[in-house]
C-alpha positions, 0 to 999 in steps of 0.5 A, spaced: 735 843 122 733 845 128 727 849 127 723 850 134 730 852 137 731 858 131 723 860 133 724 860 141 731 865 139 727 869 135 721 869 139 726 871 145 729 877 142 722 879 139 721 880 147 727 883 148 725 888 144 717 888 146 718 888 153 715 882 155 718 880 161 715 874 163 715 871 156 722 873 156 724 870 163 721 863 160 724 863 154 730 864 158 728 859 161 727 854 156 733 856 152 738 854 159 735 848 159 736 846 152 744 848 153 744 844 159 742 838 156 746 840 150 752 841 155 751 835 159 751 830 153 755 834 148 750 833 143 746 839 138 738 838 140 733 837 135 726 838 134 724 831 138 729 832 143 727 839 144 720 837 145 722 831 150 725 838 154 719 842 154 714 836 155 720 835 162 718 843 163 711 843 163 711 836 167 715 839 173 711 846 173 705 841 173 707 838 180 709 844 182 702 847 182 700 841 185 704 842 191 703 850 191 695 849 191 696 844 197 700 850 200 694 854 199 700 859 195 695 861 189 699 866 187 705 862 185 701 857 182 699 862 177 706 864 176 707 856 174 701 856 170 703 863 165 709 859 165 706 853 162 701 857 157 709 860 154 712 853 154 707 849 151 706 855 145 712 851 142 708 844 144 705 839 138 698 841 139 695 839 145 690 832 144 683 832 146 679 827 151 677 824 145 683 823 141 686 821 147 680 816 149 682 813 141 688 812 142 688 809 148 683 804 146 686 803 138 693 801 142 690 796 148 687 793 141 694 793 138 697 791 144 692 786 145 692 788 153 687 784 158 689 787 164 694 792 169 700 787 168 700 789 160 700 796 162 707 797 160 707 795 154 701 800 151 705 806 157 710 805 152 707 805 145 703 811 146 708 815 150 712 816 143 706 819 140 703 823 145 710 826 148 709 833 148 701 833 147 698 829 153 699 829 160 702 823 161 700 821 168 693 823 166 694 818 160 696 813 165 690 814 169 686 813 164 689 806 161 688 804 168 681 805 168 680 801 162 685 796 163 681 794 170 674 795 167 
């Protein structure tokens, strides 16, 4: 069943019908992409895989940001940054810093990691459960950190 995508075509006409221009033009956005990945693998999306399209959305926004910032064109981060609030309306719900820090220290445990050499492993493994509720580069940041302390 494919529940998030009946959501975002709801919630794409219910912005039709409002006159939400930017909140429509997003939707439009993450309906195009989940087509083309539907198109480019010849498969129906589900929920999961829905997720993986709109975490892919967000991340890209995310360093778009970044190098709009570093250009000094704050005005069009901002446009990046709305995108993102629409997007991840249709994410899990986001972990805290705290969540992340547990899991994170329960899976080092799991994995029995020691150093930045078994980094892969513990990466790979709280990918699957934090994908589409953490950012995983600051994800990354933070095993590093306690891999190496």
């Amino acid at each position: 069943m494919d529940l998030l995508k009946d959501r975002i075509r709801e919630d794409m006409k219910a912005a039709m019908k409002s006159g939400a221009k930017v909140k429509l033009g997003v939707i439009r956005l993450i309906m195009a992409a989940i087509k083309q990945r539907e198109v480019d693998e010849r498969i129906e999306l589900d929920d999961e895989q829905v997720i993986l399209v709109l975490d892919k959305m967000v991340k890209q926004r995310r360093e778009s940001i970044r190098q709009f910032r570093a250009a000094e064109r704050i005005d069009l981060a901002e446009i990046e940054e709305a995108e993102i609030v629409v997007i991840q309306d249709y994410l899990p719900q986001a972990l805290s810093d705290e969540e992340i820090d547990l899991m994170i220290r329960e899976e080092v445990e799991t994995q029995g990691a020691v150093s930045i050499k078994d980094m892969g492993k513990v990466m790979n493994a709280l990918k699957e459960k934090m994908q589409g509720r953490a950012d995983m580069a600051q994800v990354s940041i933070k095993i590093k950190s306690v891999l190496a302390g």
